[in-house]
C-alpha positions as CSV (number, residue, x, y, z in Angstrom):
1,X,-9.1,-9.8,-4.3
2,X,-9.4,-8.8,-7.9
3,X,-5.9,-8.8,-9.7
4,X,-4.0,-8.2,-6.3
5,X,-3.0,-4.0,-6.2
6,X,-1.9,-3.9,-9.3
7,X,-5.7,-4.0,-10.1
8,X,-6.2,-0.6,-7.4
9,X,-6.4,2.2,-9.3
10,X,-6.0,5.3,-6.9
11,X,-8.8,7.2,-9.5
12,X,-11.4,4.4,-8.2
13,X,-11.4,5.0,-4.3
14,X,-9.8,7.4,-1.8
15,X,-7.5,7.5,0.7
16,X,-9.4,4.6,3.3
17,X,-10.1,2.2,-0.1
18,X,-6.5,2.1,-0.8
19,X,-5.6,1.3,2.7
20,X,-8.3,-1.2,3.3
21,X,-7.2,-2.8,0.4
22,X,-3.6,-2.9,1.2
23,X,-4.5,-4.3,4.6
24,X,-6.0,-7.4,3.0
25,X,-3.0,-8.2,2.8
26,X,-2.5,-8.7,6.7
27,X,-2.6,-12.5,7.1
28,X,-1.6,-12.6,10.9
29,X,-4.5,-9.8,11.6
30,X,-2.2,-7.7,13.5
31,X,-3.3,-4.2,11.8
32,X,0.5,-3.7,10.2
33,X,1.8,-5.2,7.0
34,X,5.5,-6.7,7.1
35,X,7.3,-7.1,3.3
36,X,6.6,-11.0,3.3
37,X,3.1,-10.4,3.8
38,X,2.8,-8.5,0.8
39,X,3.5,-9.8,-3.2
40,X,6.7,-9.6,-4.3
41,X,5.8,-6.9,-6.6
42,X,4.7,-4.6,-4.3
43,X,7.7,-5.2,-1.7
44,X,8.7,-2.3,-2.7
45,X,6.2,0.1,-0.7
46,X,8.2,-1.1,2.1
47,X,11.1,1.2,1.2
48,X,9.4,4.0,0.6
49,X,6.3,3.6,3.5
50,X,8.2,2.5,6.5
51,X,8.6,6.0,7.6
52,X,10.3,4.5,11.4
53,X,12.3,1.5,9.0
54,X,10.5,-1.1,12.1
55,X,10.0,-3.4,9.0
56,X,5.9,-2.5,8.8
57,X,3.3,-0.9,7.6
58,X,1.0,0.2,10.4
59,X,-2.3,2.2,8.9
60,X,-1.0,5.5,10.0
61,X,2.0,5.0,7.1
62,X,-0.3,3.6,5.0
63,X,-2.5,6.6,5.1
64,X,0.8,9.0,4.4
65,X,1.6,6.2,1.5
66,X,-2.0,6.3,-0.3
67,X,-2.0,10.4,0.0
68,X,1.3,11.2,-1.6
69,X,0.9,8.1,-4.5
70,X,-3.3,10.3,-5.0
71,X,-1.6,13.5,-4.9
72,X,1.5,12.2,-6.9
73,X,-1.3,10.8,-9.5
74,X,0.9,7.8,-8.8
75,X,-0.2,4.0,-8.8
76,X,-0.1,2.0,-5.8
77,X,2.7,0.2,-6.5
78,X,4.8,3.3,-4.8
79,X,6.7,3.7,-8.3
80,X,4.4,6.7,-9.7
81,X,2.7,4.8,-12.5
82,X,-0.8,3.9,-13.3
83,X,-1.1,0.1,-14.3
């Protein structure tokens, strides 16, 4: 992947790219991120995506995640900043 997320700028892609590339992060192929599965960087998204705190990301919170950070004119990262 090209420079991990911090390389995903929400201006590039929609909704569906940001998810897609967030779930490239799914090592075990289960359809739902868990914090060690993603960089340390972006552990954060956790906190802030986990909308039923279960400790992952299915695609339904990642959806909610990648609309508010477009509509937010936030970055992926989940901190509001374009990188």
């Amino acid at each position: 992947m090209d420079g991990a997320v911090d390389g995903l700028d929400p201006g590039a892609g929609g909704v569906d790219e940001i998810v897609a590339r967030l779930l490239q992060f799914d090592r075990n192929g289960d359809g739902k991120l868990s914090k060690d599965e993603l960089p340390e960087r972006m552990q954060g998204i956790m906190e802030r995506a986990d909308l039923n705190k279960d400790g992952f990301l299915t695609r339904d919170e990642l959806v909610l995640f990648a609309r508010a950070q477009l509509e937010q004119g936030g970055g992926p990262d989940g901190r509001g900043e374009r990188r």
